[in-house]
N, C-alpha and C positions, 0 to 999 in steps of 0.2 A: 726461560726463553723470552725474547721479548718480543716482536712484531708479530712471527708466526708463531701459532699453535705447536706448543710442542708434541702432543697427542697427533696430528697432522704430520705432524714432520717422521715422527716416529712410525707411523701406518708408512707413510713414503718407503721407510724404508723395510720394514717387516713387508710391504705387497713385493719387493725385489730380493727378499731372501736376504737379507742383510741385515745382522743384528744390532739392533739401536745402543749401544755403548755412549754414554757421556759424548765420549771424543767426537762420536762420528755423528752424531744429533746437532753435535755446534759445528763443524763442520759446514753440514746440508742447510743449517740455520747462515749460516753466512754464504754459503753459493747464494740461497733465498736472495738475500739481504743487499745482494750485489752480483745479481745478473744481468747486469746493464753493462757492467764492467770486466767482466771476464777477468777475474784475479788469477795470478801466477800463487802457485805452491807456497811462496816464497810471502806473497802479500797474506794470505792464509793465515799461514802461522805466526807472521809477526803482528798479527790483529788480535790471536786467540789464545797467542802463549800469555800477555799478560793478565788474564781471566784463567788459564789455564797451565797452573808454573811446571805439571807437569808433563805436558804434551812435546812429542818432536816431533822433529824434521820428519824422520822414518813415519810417524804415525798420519800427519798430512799427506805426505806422499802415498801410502801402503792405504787409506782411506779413500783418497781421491781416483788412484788407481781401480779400487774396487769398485767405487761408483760406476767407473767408465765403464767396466765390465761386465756392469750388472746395466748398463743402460742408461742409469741417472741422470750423466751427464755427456758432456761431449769435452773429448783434447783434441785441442787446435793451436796451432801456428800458425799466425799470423807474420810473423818476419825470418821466420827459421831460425830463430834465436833461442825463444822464451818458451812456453808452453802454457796457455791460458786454458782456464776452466770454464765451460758454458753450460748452464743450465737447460737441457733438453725440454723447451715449452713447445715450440712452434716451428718448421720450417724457415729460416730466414740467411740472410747475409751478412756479412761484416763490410765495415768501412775503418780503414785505419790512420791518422793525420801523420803523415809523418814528419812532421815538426813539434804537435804539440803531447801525440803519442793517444788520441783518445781516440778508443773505438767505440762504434757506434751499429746499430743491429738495423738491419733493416727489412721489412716484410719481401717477401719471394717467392713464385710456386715454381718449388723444383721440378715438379712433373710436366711442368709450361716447359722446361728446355728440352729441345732435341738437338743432339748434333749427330749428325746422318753417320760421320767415320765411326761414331764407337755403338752402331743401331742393333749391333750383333755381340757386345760386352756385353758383360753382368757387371753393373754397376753396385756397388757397397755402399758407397759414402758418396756424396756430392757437399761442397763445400764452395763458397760463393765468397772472394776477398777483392775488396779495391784497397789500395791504396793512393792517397794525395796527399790535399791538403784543405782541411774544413775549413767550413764560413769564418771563423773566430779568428783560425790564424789568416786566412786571407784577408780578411779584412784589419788585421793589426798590421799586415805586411804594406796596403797600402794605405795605411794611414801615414806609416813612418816614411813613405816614398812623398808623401804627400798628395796620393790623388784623393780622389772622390769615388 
């Protein structure tokens, strides 16, 4: 493993009842690796299959799925299209550019929101999305306009 401790990574998943196999060690080493990023299934496997010539599709998804199960992590949509993987650290929010496609995490206390209609739900899940457009493309956008 390289940045994280594999011994670490492996307790991660032995404290969730999930037994550390190869596959799913690289895996939770790559959620690690790129929790900034919320990768799709899809970016996963095409990161781990060539380290990995015998891993599929099924075994990212059927891995990833169990994480979510077991708490690891979090599936979220962001556009109702894709289905991104979040590393369960902290309370927080997303931001999505919808031009340049980059999200971005942001600090949030869920327990600070109230909204008085749902005072009598049982809430499960609370998920916090903006979408725009960030500094990088606004500011390419007027640069090419020519402003300041």
């Amino acid at each position: 493993m390289s940045i994280f401790d594999i011994n670490y990574i492996k307790s991660e998943l032995e404290s969730r009842g999930i037994r550390p196999s190869f596959q799913r060690l690289k895996v939770l080493e790559y959620l690690h690796q790129h929790k900034n990023t919320h990768p799709t299934a899809e970016e996963i496997f095409a990161a781990l299959s060539p380290e990995i010539p015998t891993l599929s599709r099924a075994t990212v998804y059927n891995t990833l799925h169990s994480f979510s199960e077991h708490g690891l992590i979090d599936c979220m949509s962001l556009d109702g299209i894709e289905t991104r993987y979040d590393m369960k650290i902290e309370p927080h929010g997303h931001f999505k550019c919808e031009i340049c496609g980059v999200i971005r995490n942001f600090p949030i206390r869920m327990d600070d929101i109230r909204i008085k209609e749902l005072e009598h739900y049982q809430i499960n899940h609370r998920k916090i999305i903006f979408t725009g457009i960030c500094p990088d493309c606004t500011n390419q956008i007027k640069s090419e306009k020519g402003e300041q």
